[in-house]
N, C-alpha and C positions, 0 to 999 in steps of 0.2 A: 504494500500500500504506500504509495506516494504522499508524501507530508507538506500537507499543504497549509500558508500562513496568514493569520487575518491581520489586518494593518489597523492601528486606530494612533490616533494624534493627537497628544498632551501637550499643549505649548511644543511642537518641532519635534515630540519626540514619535517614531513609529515602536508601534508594539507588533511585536512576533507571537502571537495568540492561537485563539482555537484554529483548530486544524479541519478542512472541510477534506474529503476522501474519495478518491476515485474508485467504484469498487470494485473493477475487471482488476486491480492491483491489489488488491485487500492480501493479507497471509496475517495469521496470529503471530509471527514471531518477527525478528530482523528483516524486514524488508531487503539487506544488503547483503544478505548471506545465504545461500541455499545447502539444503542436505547434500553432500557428495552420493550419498545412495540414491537420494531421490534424483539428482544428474543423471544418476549411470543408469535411472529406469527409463530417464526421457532417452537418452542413447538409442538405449537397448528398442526403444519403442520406435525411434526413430528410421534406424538398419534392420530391423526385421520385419514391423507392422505392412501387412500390404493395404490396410486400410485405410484410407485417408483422414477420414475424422479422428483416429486415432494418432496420426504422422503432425496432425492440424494441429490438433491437443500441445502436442509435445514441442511443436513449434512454438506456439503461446504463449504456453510454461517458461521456455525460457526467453523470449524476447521481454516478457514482465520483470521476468530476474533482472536482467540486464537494460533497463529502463534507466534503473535506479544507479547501475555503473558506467555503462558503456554504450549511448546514444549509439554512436557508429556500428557496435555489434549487435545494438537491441532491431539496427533498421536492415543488416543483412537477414535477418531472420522473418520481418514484415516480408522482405523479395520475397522469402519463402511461401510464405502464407498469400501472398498474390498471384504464386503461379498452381497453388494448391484451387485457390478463387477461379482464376481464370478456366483452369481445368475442368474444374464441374461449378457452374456459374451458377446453382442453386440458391434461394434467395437464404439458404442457409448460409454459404460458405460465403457470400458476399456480403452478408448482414455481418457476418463475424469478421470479415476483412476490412471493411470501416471501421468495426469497434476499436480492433488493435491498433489503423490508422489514427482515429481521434486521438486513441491515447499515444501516442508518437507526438503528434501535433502539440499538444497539451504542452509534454516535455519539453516540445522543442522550442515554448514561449509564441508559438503560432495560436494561438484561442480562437480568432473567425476562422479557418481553414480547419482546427480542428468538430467548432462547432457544425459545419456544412458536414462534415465526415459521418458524427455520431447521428443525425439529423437522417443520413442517408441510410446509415444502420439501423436503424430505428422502421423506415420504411417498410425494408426488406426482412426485419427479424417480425414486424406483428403479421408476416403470412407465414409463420414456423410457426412451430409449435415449443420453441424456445425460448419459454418464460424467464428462465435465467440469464439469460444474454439480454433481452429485452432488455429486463429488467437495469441491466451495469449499463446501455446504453443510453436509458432514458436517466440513471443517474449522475452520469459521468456527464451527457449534456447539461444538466442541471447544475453543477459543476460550473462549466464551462461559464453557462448565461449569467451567471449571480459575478463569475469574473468579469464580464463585461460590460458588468452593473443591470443585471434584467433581473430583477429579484424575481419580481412575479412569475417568468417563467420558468426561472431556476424553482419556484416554489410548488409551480406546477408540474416541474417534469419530478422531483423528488415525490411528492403525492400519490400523485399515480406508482413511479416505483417502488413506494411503499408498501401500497395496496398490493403488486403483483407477490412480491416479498413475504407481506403476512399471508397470501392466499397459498403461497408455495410453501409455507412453516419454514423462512429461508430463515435463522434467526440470526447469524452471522450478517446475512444484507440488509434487514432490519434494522443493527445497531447502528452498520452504514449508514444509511438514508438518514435516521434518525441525529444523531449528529450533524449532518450535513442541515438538514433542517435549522437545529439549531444556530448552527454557522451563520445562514442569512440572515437570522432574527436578532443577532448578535451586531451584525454590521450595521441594519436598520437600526440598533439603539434601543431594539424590545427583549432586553434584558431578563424578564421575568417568563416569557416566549421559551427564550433560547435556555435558561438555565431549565426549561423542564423539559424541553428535547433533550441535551443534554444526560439531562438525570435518566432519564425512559432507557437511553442509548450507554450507559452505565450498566445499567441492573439487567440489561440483556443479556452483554458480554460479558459480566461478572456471571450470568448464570449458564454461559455455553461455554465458561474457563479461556474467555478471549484473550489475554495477558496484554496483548496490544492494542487492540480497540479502548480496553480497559483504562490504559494509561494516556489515552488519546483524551479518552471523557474527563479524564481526572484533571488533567493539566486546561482542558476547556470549562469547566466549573472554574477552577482555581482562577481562569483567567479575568471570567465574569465578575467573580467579587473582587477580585480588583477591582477592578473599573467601577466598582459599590460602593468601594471605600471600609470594605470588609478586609482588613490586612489578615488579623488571625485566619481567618478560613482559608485566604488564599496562599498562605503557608502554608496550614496543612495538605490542601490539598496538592501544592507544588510540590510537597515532601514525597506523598504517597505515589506520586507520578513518578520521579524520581527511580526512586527503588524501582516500581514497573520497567522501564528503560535500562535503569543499570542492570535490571537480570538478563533482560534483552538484548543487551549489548547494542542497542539502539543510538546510534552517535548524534543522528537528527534527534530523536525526541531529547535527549539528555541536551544538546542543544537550547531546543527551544525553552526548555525548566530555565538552562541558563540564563539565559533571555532574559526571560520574565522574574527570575529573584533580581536580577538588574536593572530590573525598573522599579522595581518595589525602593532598592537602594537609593536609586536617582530620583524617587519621591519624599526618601528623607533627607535631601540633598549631601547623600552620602558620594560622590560622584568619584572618586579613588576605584571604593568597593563596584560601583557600576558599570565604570572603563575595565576593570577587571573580567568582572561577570560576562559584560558585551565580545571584550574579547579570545573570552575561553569560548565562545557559542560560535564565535566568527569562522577559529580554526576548524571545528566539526562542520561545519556547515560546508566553507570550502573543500572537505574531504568527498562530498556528491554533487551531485548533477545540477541542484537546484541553486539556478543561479539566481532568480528571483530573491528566494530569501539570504543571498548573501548580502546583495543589494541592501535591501531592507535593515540587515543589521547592521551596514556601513551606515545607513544615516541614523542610527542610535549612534553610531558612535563618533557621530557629527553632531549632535545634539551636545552630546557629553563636552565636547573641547568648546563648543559656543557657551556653554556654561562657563567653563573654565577660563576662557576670555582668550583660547589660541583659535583666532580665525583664522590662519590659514592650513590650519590641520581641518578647522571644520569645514572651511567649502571645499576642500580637497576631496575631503570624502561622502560630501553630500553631490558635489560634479560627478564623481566613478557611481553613486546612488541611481541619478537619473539620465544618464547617456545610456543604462541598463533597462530601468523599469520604461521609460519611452518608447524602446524598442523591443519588449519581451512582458514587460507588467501588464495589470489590470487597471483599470483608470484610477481606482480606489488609490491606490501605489502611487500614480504619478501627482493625484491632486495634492497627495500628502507630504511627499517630497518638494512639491513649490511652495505651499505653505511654508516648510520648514526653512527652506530657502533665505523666503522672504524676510522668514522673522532670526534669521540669522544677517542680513543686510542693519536692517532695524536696530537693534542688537551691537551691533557693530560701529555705528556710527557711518558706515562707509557712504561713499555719496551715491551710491549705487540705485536705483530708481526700484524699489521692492514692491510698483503696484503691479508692471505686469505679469510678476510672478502672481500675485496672489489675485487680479482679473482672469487667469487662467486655471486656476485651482478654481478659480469661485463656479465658474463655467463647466467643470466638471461634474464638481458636486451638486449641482442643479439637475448637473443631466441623468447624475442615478440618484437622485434623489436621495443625498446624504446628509441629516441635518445635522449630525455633529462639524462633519466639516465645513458647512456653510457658517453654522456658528464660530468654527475657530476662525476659518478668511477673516470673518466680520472683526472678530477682536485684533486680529493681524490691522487692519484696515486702521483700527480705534488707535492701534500705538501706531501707526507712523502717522497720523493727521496730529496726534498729539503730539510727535516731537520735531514737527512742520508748524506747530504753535497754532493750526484751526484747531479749536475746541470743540465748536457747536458739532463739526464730524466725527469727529473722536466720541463724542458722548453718543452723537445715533446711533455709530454702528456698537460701541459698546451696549446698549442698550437691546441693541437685536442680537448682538449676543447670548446676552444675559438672558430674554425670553427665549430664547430655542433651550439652553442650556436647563436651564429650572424646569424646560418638560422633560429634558433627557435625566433628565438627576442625577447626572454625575458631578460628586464633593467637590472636584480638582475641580472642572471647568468653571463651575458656580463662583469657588472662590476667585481666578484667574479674572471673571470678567466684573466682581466683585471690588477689585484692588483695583483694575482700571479704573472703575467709575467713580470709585473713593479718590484717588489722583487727580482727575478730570475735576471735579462738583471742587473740589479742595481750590484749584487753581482757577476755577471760575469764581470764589467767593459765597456759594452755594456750602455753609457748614453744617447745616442742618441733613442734607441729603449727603453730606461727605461722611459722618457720622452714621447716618443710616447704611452705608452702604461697609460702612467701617466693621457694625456691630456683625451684617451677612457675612463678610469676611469674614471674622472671627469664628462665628458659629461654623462655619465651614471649616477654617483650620483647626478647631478643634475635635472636630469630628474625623478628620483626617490623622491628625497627630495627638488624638488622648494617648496618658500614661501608660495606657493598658495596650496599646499597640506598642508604642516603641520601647516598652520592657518586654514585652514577648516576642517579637520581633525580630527589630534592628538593635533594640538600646540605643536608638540616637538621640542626640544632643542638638534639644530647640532652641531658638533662642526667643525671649520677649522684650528683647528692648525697641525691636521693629513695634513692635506695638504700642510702647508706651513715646516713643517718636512720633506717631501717626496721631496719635491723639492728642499730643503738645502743639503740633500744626496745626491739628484742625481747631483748636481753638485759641489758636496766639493772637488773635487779633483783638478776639472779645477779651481779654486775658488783661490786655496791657491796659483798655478802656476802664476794667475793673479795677486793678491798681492804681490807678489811679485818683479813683473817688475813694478808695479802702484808705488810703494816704493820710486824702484830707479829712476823713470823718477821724483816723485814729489821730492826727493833732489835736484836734479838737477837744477830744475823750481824754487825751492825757493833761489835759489845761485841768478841765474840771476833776479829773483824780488826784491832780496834786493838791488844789485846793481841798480837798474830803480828805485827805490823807491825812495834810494839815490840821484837820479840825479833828476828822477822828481819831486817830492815832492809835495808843496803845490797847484799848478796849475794841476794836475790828479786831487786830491782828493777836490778842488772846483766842476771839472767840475761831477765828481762821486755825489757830493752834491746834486749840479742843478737835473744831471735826476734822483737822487730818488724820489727828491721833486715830478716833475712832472708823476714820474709812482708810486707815492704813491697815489698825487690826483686822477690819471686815474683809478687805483685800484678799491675808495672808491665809484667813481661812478659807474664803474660797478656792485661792488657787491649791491648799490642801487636799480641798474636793475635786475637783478639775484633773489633778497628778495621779490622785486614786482611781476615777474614770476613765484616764487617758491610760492607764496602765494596764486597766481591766478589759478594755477595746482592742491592745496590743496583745494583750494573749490570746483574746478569743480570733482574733483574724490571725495569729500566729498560729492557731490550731488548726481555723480553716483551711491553711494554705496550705500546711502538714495536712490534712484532710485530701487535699484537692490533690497536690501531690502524689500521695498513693493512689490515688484514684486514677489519676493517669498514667503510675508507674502500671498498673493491674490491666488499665487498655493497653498497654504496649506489649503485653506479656500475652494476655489474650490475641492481638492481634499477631504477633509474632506467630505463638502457635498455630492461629489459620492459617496463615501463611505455609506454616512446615504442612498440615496437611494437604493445603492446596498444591504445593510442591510434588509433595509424594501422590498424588490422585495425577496428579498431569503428567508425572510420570511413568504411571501405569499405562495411561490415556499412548502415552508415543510408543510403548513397548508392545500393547494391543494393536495399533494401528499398524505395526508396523510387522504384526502376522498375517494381515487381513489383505486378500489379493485385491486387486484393483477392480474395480466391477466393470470398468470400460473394457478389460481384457475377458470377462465373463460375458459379458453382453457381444464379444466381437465371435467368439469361441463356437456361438449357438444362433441358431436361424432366428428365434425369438427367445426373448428370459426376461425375470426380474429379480432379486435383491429386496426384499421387506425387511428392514435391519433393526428395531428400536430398543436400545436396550434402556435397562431400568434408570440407571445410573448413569454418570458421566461416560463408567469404562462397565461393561458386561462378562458376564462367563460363557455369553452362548457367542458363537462363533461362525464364520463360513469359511472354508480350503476351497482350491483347486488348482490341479496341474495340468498343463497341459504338453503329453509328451509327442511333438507332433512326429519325432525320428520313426515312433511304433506305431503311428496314429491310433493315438487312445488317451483319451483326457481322464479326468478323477474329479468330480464336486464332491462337496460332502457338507453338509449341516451337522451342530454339535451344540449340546451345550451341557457344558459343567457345573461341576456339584457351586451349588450360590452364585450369588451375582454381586456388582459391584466392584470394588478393587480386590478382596478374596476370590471372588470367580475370573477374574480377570487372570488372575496371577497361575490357578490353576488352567484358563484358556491357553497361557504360553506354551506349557509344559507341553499340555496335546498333540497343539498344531503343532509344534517340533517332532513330538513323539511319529505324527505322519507324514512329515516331511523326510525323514530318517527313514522311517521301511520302507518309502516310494522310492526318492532319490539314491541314498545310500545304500541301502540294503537289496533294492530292484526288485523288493514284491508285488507281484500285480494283480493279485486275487483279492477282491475285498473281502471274503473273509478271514484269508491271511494276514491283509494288513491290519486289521482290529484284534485277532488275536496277536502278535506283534507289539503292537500299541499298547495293549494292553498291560505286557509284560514289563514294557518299557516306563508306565506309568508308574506302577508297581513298584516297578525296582525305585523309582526315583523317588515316591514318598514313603518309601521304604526304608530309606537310610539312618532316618531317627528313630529312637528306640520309642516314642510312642507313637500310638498306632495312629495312620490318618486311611480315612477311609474315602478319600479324594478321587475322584473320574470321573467320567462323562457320560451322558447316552449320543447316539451318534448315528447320523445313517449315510454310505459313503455307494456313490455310481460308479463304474466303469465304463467309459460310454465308447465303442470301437467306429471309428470316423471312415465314414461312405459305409458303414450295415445298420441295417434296422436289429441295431444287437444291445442290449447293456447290460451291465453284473450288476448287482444289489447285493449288499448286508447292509444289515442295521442292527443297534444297541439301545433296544425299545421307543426307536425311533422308524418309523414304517416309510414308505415310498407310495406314492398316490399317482397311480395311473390313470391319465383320462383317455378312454380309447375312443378315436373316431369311428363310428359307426354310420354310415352315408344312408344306408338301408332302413335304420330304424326310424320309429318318428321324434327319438331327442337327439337323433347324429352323435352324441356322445355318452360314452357308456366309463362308468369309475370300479377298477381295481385297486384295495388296499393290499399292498403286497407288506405284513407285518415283519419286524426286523425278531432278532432273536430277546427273548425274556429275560435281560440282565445289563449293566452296564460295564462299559469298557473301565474297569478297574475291580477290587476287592470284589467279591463277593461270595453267598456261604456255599453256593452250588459251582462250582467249575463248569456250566455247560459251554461246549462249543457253537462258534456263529456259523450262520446259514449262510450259506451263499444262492443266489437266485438269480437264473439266467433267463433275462426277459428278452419278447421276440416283440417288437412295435410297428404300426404304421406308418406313411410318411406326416398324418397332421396329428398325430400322439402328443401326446405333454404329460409334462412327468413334477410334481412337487413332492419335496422333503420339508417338514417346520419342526421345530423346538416343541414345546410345553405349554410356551410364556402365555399363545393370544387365548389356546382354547382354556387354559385356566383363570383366564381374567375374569372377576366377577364386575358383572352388570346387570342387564335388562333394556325395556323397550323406556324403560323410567328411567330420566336421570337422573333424580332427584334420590335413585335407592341408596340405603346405607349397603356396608359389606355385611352387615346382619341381614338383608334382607334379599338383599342380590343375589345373583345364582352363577354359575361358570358356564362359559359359552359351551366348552365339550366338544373333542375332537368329533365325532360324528355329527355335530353340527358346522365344523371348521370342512371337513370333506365336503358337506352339501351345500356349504355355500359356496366352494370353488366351483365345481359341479356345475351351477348354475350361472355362472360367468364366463362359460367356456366360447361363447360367441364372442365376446371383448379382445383386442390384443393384450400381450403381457405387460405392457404399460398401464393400461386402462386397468388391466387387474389388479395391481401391485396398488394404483390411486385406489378402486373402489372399497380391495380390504383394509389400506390403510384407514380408510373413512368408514368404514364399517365398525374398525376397531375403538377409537372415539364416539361413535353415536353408540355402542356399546357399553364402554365402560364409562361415558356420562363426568360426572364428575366425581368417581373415587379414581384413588390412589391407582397407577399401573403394577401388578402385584410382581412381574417377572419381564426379564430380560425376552424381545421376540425376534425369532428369525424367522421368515421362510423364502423356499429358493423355489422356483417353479422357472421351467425350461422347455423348449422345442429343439427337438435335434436338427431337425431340417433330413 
């Protein structure tokens, strides 16, 4: 998945924020690094496959990989996939040959030409039947258009891909889309929007173990309350992103966190720590492709040196900023980078003329209708009319500032256009509106910079004598008026006190004696009582925080340990996945098939093999599923599928009920080794299918084979054999019986299914509303007669309707077990 950056502008600074996602790119791990096995399978797929959709595939596969390294290698591999298009110009292959075009395009900073691409794909994929390509087409345009500044349409093609998304249970493309969503509503300034896409697009990928979408969402919450004025939160959330990436060895996202704790710094005007920050993000960033965001974080760090008062470090690297975004950026990008511009001229003093930078920002941001940026031009606009010495401009456009901002509600800008106007009303003689705009300042910087942020934080260091200066100004004039009359009334006062002093004398300054005395004693006891409450307030909040303290040392502990379990569950999750043959190699093997797979849990015990030996022509499937489910059946799935990859491969048996007996032993021996007893195996039913005979071997391990035999003559054309496996399962048990073997002779329009346990033991009904007290189990001679009667459908159609059957079934209880079933046509 390509990491893409949203820009926003704080006084000249750009942020490197939520990330919007292309989802033909998507992968849960390192974008930048792929499996060497999984290489050597696209290889292997590629020199041997005579298939093309399978040859297509593998082309893809790796032009994606290499998107993200190698433009030049990712486009010899497009040649590929064009003469693959050309060759069978199906609206399949040519739907799929824009997709991978637009995303080339994309990369290559072309946005219209890739928009025309996905546009054309889109076309030719809604005459397939290829909702998931669709699907990345109409999102990755969606994509595209919000780059272009087309919210709306970006918001409509994500919609709709949403919708294909949830109807396909795609939940991986879901968190996609949903994100992305977010994204726009983020740029629009509808904060409250985008933090609940967002959120939705979290709790997806935390639930299908996404580890990188995961950290994608984290770091785009964290980004939104920034821009709230939530410091704490978007620490935390910056932290947990973090760790996401660092496991990932993700260099872009650990990047982008960089980024973003660097703005946080450059909002305490820590700007040391932020030229730091900015430039550890700058070096990963320049390690890939995306030159966009390098761009981008050269003009943060063009910001930083304009702060620092070295202008010619900062237009150096605000000039390398937009000689890039101009020719490769999103408008977003480039209005933002004039603005900053401008207000680095300003800033500068230089005599350099900073409106047509900022009449040209202003014109952008009109045109996609972005009110923050039209709000920051306007303040841009306000300081240089005001250091051109027109006021009355300076205050309008501050002014328009100030209203767009107060609907955005964002702290920073509030304050920023706040302090103009305080400056402005100050220098017009207006103290009363200087003042009022003084006290809005305030409330904003305090709300920005409370204690409780920059002690959990940054620990930076405010200062307040900006403030008590701003308020000496604002009223030195009335100040001097009043000193002056204060003068003459206290001459006055002292004429007539020295006379009273005179006359009264020693009888006042007795009785003045007396009540010091006693409001000195009143005094010392109060603040007795005051030292005793101040003491007693100091423990109880010293307890508190000792309170709070373990309370958060206990979340981290907590958290920690989900973590190690989520660790070890995911690593189960790559150790299963990576026994489980490819189902595009199963689907290619047989005239018609399907794959019904769902297991309980993240990782399952029930399983599906198959080899195909094409030297002897005779392939081997086989359905399984072992003792429990979960990361324990998981673990005992490995052992299995090893255990028959070893009698097939190694050992060259090709009897299935050789092979199970075999296996058998094999499994045996292996949880055999500890001296206490595990009684660990599987039931199993495995084919032998001999390639050009209507021939196949059957055993099974109380698991049967379901023959649907065409019958042309009769009046349902198809007629159902249960061929039953043998009565015991492939490990321990108290009877040693031997497995059957079964030599089936077939038709040419025969179909043949193997399942698990899982569906026909699921308790439902026609009620969903039943409890599992009241429910019933569907029942293998109910799982036969309802294939039975869908034998008109293709294997596609079938695999949808049991899936859907299996839901309107078990309603809303619990899934009680791991389901497989495999159903085939030999051709």
């Amino acid at each position: 998945m390509r990491h893409y950056f949203l820009l926003h502008i704080i006084w000249g600074l750009l942020l490197i924020g939520c990330s919007g996602e292309n989802s033909s790119k998507e992968t849960s791990k390192n974008p930048y690094s792929g499996s060497e096995a999984y290489s050597d399978s696209l290889n292997w797929e590629i020199r041997h496959s005579n298939n093309d959709t399978s040859i297509y595939n593998a082309y893809t596969a790796f032009l994606e990989e290499y998107a993200f390294i190698d433009l030049k290698i990712a486009n010899l591999y497009l040649d590929s996939l064009k003469l693959i298009s050309d060759r069978n110009p199906s609206d399949f292959f040519v739907g799929r040959y824009h997709l991978s075009l637009g995303d080339i395009l994309d990369f290559e900073g072309k946005a219209e030409e890739a928009e025309k691409a996905y546009q054309t794909s889109i076309k030719h994929l809604e005459r397939t039947s290829s909702s998931g390509d669709l699907s990345n087409a109409l999102n990755n345009l969606g994509y595209v258009q919000n780059h272009l500044g087309n919210d709306l349409g970006a918001i409509a093609c994500y919609e709709r891909a949403l919708q294909i998304r949830t109807d396909d249970r795609d939940s991986a493309g879901m968190g996609s889309t949903l994100n992305n969503l977010g994204y726009v509503y983020d740029l629009k300034g509808e904060f409250s929007k985008a933090l609940k896409y967002y959120t939705q697009s979290m709790q997806i990928r935390m639930a299908i173990q996404h580890t990188y979408g995961v950290a994608q969402s984290l770091n785009n919450i964290a980004f939104v309350y920034q821009t709230q004025g939530d410091i704490p939160k978007a620490v935390d959330y910056y932290q947990k992103a973090i760790r996401y990436f660092e496991e990932l060895q993700d260099t872009m996202g650990i990047s982008t966190c960089l980024n973003n704790i660097g703005i946080l710094y450059q909002k305490q005007e820590d700007f040391d720590n932020a030229l730091e920050h900015y430039e550890e993000s700058l070096k990963l960033i320049e390690q890939g492709t995306d030159k966009e965001s390098v761009a981008r974080t050269q003009s943060n760090i063009a910001y930083i040196y304009l702060k620092k008062g070295e202008f010619d470090k900062c237009r150096k690297f605000y000039n390398q900023s937009l000689k890039y975004l101009r020719n490769h950026g999103d408008k977003l990008s480039v209005g933002g980078c004039l603005t900053n511009i401008a207000n680095s001229i300003i800033e500068s003093g230089s005599n350099e003329n900073p409106i047509g930078y900022l009449n040209e920002a202003l014109t952008i941001y009109k045109s996609i209708v972005n009110q923050k940026g039209i709000a920051d031009v306007y303040l841009g606009l306000s300081r240089f009319y005001k250091t051109k010495g027109n006021l009355d401009q300076a205050k309008a456009y501050a002014k328009q500032s100030q209203e767009i901002n107060e609907e955005l509600g964002i702290p920073e800008d509030i304050k920023a256009g706040a302090e103009m106007l305080y400056e402005v009303n100050k220098l017009q003689g207006d103290y009363k509106e200087a003042l009022h705009q003084h006290e809005k300042f305030m409330r904003m910087k305090d709300k920005i910079q409370n204690e409780k942020n920059k002690s959990s934080v940054l620990n930076s260091k405010f200062q307040i004598e900006y403030e008590r200066q701003m308020v000496k100004d604002s009223v030195k004039t009335a100040a001097e008026k009043e000193l002056v009359k204060i003068k003459y009334e206290n001459e006055l006062a002292d004429e007539k006190n020295k006379r009273f002093l005179l006359f009264g004398g020693l009888g006042f300054l007795l009785v003045i004696a007396v009540l010091l005395i006693v409001a000195y004693q009143r005094k010392r006891k109060d603040n007795r009582i005051i030292e005793h409450q101040k003491i007693e307030v100091e423990e109880q909040r010293d307890q508190a925080k000792k309170a709070q303290f373990e309370a958060e040392e206990q979340k981290l502990i907590v958290e920690e340990k989900n973590n190690e379990i989520l660790d070890s569950i995911q690593y189960a999750k790559r150790l299963q996945n990576a026994i489980l043959p490819s189902t595009s190699i199963i689907h290619n093997a047989f005239q018609d098939s399907f794959i019904l797979y769902k297991p309980k849990d993240i990782v399952a015990g029930d399983f599906y093999w198959f080899e195909d030996l094409e030297k002897e022509q005779v392939k081997f499937i086989a359905v399984a599923d072992c003792t429990g489910h979960g990361v324990p059946g998981a673990m005992v799935s490995v052992v299995c599928s090893n255990a028959l990859s070893k009698a097939v491969l190694e050992e060259g048996l090709r009897t299935p009920s050789e092979i199970l007996e075999r296996v058998k032993d094999i499994v045996i021996a292996t949880f055999g080794k500890n001296e206490e007893s595990v009684n660990d195996g599987m039931d199993i039913g495995i084919c032998k299918i001999y390639n050009g005979q209507n021939k196949l071997e059957f055993a099974g391990a109380n698991i049967a084979l379901v023959h649907i035999r065409y019958v042309a003559e009769t009046d349902h054309e198809f007629e159902l054999d249960n061929i039953k496996g043998t009565k015991r399962p492939v490990g321990k048990y108290k009877v040693d019986i031997p497995f059957e073997n079964n030599e089936i002779v077939f038709g040419d329009n025969d179909r043949f299914f193997m399942f698990s346990d899982g569906y026909a033991d699921q308790f439902g009904g026609e009620n969903h509303e039943v409890s599992k007290a009241t429910g019933k189990k569907l029942k293998s001679s109910n799982l036969r007669k309802l294939i039975l009667s869908i034998q008109e459908r293709s294997m596609a159609e079938q695999k949808e309707y049991l899936d859907e059957m299996f839901y309107q079934w078990k309603g809303s209880l619990e899934q009680i077990d791991d389901v497989c079933i495999i159903g085939f046509l030999v051709g």
